[in-house]
N, C-alpha and C positions, 0 to 999 in steps of 0.2 A: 348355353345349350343344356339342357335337362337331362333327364336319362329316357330316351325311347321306349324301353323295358320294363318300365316302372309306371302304366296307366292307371288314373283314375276311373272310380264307378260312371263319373259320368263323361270321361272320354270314350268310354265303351260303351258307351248307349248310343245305339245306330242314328245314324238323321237321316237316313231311308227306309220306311216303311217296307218290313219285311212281315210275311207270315211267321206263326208257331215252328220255330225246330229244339231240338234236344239240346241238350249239355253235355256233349259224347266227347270233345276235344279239348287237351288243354293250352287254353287261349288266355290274353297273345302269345302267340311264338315270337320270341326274340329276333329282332333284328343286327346284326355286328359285322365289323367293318374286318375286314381281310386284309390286313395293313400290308404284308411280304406280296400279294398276290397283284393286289395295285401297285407298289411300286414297280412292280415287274412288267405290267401293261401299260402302264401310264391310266389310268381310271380310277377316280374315286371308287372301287367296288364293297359293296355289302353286301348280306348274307339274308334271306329271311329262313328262317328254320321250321318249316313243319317238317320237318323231320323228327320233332321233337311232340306231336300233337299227341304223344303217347307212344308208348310200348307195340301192344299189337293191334292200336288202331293208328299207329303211326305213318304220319305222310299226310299229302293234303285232302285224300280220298274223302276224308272220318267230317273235313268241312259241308263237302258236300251231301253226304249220308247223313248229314243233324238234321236238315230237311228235307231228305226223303223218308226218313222214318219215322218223323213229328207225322206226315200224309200218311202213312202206313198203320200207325198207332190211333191216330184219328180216323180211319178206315174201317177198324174192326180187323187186320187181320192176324194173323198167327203165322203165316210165314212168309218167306222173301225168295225173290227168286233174280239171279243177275248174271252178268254174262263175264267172260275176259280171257286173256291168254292163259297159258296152263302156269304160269308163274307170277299171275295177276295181285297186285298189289291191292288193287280195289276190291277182288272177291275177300279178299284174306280179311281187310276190313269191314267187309260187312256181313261176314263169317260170323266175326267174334262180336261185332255191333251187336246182331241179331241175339246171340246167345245169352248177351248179357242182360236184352230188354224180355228174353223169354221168347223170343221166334225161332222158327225152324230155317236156318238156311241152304238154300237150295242154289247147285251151282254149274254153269255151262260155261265146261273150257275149252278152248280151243285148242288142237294138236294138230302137228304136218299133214297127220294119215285119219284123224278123227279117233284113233287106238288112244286106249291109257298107256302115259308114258312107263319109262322104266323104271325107275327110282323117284318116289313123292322128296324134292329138298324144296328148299325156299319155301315161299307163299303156300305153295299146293300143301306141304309137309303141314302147315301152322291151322291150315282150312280143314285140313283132314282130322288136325289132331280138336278144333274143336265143333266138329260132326259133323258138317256142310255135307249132305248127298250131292256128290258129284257126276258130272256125265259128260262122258267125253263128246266132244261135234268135230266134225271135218272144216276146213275155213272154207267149204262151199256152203253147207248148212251154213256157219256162223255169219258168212255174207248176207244171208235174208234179214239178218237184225232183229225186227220189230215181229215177225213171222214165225222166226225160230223162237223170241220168247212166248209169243202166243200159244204156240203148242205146246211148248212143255206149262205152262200153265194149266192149259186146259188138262194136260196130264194128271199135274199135281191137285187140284180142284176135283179131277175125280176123284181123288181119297177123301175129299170134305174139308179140307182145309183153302182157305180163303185167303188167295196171295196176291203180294205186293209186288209190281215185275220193275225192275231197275234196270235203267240199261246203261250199257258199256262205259264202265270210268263215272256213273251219276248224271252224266254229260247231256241232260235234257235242261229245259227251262227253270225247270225247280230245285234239282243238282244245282245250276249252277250259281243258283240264289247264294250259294254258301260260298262263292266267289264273292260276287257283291257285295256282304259282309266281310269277307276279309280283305277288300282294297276300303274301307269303313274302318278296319284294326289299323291297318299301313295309314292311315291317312291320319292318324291319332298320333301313332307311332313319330310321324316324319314332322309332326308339328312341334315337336321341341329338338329336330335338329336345328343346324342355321341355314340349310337352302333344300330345296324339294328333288328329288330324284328324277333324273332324266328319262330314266329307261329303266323296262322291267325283264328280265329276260328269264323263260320259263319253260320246260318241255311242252311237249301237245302231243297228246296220244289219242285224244277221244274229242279235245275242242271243248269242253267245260269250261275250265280253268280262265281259258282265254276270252271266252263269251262273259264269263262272269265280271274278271276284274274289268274290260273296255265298258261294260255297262254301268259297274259300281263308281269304276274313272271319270265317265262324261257323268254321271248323277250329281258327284260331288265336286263335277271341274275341276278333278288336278293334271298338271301337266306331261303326264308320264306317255311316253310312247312304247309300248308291249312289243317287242322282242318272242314271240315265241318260234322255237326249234323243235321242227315235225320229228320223233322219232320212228314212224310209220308213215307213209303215204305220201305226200308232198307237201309243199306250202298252197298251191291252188286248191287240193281238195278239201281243207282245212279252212283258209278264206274262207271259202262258200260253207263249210259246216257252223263256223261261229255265226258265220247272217242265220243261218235258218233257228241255231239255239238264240238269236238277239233277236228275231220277228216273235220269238215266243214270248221271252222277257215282254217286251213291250207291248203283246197281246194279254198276259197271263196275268201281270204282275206292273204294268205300265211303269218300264221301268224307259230310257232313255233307247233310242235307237241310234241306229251307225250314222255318225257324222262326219264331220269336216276333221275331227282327232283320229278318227279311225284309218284316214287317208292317211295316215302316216307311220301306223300299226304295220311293221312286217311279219312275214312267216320266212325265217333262215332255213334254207335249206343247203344239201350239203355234209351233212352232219350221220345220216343215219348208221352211214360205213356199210357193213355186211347184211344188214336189212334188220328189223325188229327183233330185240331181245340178243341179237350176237354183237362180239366185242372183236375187236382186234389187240395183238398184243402191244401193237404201239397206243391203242384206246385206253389200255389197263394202266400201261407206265404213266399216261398222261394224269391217272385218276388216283394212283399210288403218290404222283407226285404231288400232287395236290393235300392228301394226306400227312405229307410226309412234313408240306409245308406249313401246314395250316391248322393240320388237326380236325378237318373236316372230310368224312366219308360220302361221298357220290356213289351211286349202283351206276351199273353197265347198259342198262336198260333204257330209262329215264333222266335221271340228274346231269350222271355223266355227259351224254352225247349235251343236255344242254350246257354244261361249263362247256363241255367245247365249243358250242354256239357262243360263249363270251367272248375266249378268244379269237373265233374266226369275224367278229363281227368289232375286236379293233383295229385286228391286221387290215381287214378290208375298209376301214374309213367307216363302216355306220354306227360304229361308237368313238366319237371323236375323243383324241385325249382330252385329259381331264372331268371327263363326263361324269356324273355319279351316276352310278349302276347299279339296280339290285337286282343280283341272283336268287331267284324262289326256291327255295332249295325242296323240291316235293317228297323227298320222304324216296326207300325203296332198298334200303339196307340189305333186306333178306333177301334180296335177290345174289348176292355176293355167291352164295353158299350153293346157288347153282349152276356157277362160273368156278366151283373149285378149282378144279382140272385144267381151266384157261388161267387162273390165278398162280395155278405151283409153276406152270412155266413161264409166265411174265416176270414174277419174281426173282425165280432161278437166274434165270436172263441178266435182268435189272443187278443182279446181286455183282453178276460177273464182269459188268462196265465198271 
């Protein structure tokens, strides 16, 4: 068995014809085995770490944003304009994307009441600090989607400047190209273990992520069954969003449609707890202990609620023991920082069993 970690130039030359994107992430991210964490389950489990695709373009955002920004740069424009929650891991990356390639980025977060919040931490604090004009929306505006960014478009166009509109999480046809390329990295990766991984299991916020790899999957025929855990919405509304991002694939980019492997693709639900972006204190203990164990940091938001989909999904039989599993670990660290307050008493807690 090889080292996974250690690719060749020409293991990382895609065998799926992909458009022009950037060089914004540092790729591959490592894959590694969680030795305490499977003996604990009974699962081969592994790790993939974008969490690692950088600093503060860190997470698996920065995949998808290499090819929306190659289409924005080839466009002619000068600035970007995207949507997310007001602790958006995805804005914060294409915050600092923009800035670096010399764009203006422009930004629509979401709040309970549409009001700026109280204290900028996390994401918002990182966006702010590198210049993202920000505008707060109500989650009835933000509900219109494709509407909401139209107008502020056309807002920001009235000043003269010629923008690029990204929507939620990258999570369209061309976003999710930088999925397809990374089950392309995984698929190099797993070719010098000694057997191919059963299941992939990954959050879903936006349905990118999930569209991408089931299409870069069936392109290259591996046997992997996608596991993704809704941290927003359900597993039905999600189903039907990866068909409409996978009829674009196969119209856009004629990449593979939904087949007879997709039949076997779940959305774990279950998982969300107190609803998007809130934790519980038994969620924090679960994600400290994982730390504690491993050395590997989950956010409260995204990662986390999917490690719990790991484990709610051997307890329930649809990851059979012995199974190899890899956890995608997407990145979202700085979200931590605006969970302080639910962190000092988890811990307090924790300290005192």
């Amino acid at each position: 068995m090889g080292n996974p970690n250690a690719l060749s130039a020409a293991e990382t030359r895609g065998r799926v014809p992909l458009p022009d994107r950037l060089a914004a992430a540092r790729l591959p991210t490592p894959i590694e085995r969680l030795s305490r964490t499977s003996a604990r389950l009974g699962v081969d489990l592994w790790i993939k770490r974008d969490d690692l695709t950088g600093f503060v373009l860190g997470g698996n955002k920065v995949r998808k944003l290499e090819f929306s920004f190659a289409r924005a740069i080839a466009e002619g424009c000068d600035a970007i304009l995207t949507c997310g929650g007001f602790d958006s891991n995805h804005c914060r990356a294409t915050a600092f994307l923009a800035r670096r390639l010399g764009l203006r980025p422009y930004l629509l977060l979401r709040t309970p009441d549409g009001l700026p919040v109280a204290q900028w931490t996390g994401n918002t604090l990182l966006s702010a600090i590198a210049g993202a004009e920000i505008s707060w929306v109500s989650p009835e505006e933000y509900a219109t989607g494709a509407e909401m960014l139209a107008s502020h478009r056309a807002r920001v166009e009235g000043g003269g400047e010629r923008v690029f509109p990204i929507p939620e999480g990258a999570s369209d046809p061309l976003g999710s190209l930088g999925f397809v390329a990374a089950a392309e990295e995984l698929a190099a990766q797993e070719s010098h273990l000694d057997r191919p991984f059963d299941a992939i299991v990954h959050a879903v916020g936006s349905g990118g992520t999930s569209a991408g790899l089931a299409a870069g999957r069936d392109a290259l025929d591996r046997p992997w069954r996608l596991i993704g855990v809704p941290v927003c919405d359900d597993g039905a509304t999600f189903r039907a969003r990866v068909a409409e991002i996978r009829e674009g694939l196969v119209r856009d980019h004629g990449l593979p449609g939904s087949g007879a492997s997709s039949a076997e693709d779940l959305f774990l639900d279950g998982c969300v707890g107190r609803g998007y972006g809130l934790a519980t204190r038994e969620e924090l203990r679960a994600y400290a202990s994982l730390a504690q164990s491993e050395g590997v940091l989950v956010d409260p938001c995204y990662t986390g609620k999917a490690f719990l989909g790991v484990e709610q999904a051997v307890s329930s039989g649809v990851l059979p023991r012995g199974a190899r599993v890899l956890f995608w670990h997407t990145g979202g660290a700085f979200a931590h920082f605006t969970h302080a307050v639910d962190w000092e008493d988890t811990l307090r807690h924790f300290e005192e069993q």
